[in-house]
N, C-alpha and C positions, 0 to 999 in steps of 0.2 A: 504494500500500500504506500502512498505518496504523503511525504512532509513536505509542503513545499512552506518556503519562507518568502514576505514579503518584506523588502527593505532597501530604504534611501540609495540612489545608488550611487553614492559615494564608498557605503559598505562592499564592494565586493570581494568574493570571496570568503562571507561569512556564515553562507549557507551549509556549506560541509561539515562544519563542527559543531552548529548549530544542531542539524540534525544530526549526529551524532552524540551530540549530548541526550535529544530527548530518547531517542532508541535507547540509550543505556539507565534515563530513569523510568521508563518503561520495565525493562527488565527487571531493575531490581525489586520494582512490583511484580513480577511475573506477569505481564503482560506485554502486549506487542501491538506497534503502531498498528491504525488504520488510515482512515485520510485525517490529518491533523494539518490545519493552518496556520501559522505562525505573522502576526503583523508587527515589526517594530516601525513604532510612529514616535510621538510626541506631548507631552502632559495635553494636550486640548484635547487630542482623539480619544484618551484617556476620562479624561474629565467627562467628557458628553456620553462616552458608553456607559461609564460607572454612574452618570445620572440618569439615562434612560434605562439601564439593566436594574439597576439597584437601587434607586434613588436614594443615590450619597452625590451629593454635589462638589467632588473635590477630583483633584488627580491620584490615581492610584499607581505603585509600577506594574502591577501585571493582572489582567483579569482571562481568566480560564472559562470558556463557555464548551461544557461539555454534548454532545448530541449523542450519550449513552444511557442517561438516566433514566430511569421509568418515570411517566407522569402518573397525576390522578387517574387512578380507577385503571391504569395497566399493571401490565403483569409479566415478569420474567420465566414464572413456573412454568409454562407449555415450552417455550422454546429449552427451558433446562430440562426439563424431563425426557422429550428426543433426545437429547446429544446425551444423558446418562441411560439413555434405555431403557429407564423404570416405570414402572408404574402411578409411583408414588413419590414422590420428594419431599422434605421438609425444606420452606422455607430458606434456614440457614443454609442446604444444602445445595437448593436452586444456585443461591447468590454466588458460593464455592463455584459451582461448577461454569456459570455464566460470566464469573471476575477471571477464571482460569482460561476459558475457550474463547473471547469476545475480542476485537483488536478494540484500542481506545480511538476513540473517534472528535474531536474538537475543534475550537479555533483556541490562541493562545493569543494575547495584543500585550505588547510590552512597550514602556516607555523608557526613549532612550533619554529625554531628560531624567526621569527617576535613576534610570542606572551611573550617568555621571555624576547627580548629586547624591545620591546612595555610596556610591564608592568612593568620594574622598572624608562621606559623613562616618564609612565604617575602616577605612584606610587601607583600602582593598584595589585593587587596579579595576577599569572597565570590565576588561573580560571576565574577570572571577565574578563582578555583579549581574553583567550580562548572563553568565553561566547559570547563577543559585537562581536567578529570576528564570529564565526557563526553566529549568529543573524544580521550582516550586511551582507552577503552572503546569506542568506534565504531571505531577504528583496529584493535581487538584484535578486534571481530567483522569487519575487513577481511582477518584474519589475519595481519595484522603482531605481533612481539615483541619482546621486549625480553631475551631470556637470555644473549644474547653482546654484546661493546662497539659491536661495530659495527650491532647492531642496535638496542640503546639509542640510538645518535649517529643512526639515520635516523626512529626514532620521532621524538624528540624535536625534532627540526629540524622533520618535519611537523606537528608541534602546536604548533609554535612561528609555522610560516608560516601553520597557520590560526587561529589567536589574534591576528593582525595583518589579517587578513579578514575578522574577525567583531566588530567594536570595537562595533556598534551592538547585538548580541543581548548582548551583554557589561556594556554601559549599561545593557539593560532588566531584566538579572539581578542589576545592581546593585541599580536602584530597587525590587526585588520580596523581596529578599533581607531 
């Protein structure tokens, strides 16, 4: 399936590590790309999505819009119960088997003012900010979050342990940046 990346093109040559970083925070979800969109723009782009998605009127650096989630009143159960061949599922086990077999499917929009002022707020180079910010966007189309403590403390350990796995796309987003 296709990552493709949208960006200024002044950036070239930053698509390759880009998507090679989200392929690897995929995985260590155990999961695996589907069509995933990737747009680095600008705090306004930012701004007007995070008010019309969300209604926060502010710039955020990155918002994850997944198109894997079930809505009201659907259901995963029928599609998990084919692909395990049973009968019967429970529940927990639909989800198992549907987080395991499903590609991730999204858009990711990242602001490339948030990642230079992120990065000299956290004393980090572009590229490492540009990195953790997809890589916490790929996490959030894995359906991980972050609204209680203890879900912050297991995001962040996984974008911490793959920001230690990815030092070489992190170099090339250096030199591109």
């Amino acid at each position: 399936m296709a990552i493709t990346i949208s960006a200024p093109t002044t950036l070239r040559g930053i698509a390759i590590p880009l998507r090679a970083l989200i392929r690897a925070a995929l995985a260590l979800e155990h999961r695996r790309p589907g069509e995933i969109a990737v747009v680095l723009t600008d705090d306004a782009e930012l701004r007007q999505l995070n008010r019309q998605w969300r209604g926060i009127d502010r710039a955020t650096d990155v918002l994850s819009f997944s198109y894997d989630e079930a809505g009201p009143g659907e259901s995963i159960a029928p599609r998990a119960r084919r692909a395990a061949g049973a009968r019967t599922v429970t529940a927990a086990a639909a989800d198992r088997i549907r987080t395991a077999a499903a590609p991730v499917n999204g858009d990711l929009v990242i602001s490339l003012d948030r990642v230079r002022e992120q990065a000299k707020r956290f004393r980090v180079t572009d590229g490492r900010e540009l990195a953790r910010l997809a890589i916490h966007g790929a996490l959030h189309l894995t359906g991980l979050d972050h609204q209680r403590a203890a879900e912050r403390r297991h995001m962040r350990l996984r974008e911490n342990a793959m920001l230690k796995l990815v030092k070489a796309q992190v170099a090339e987003l250096d030199r591109r940046l």
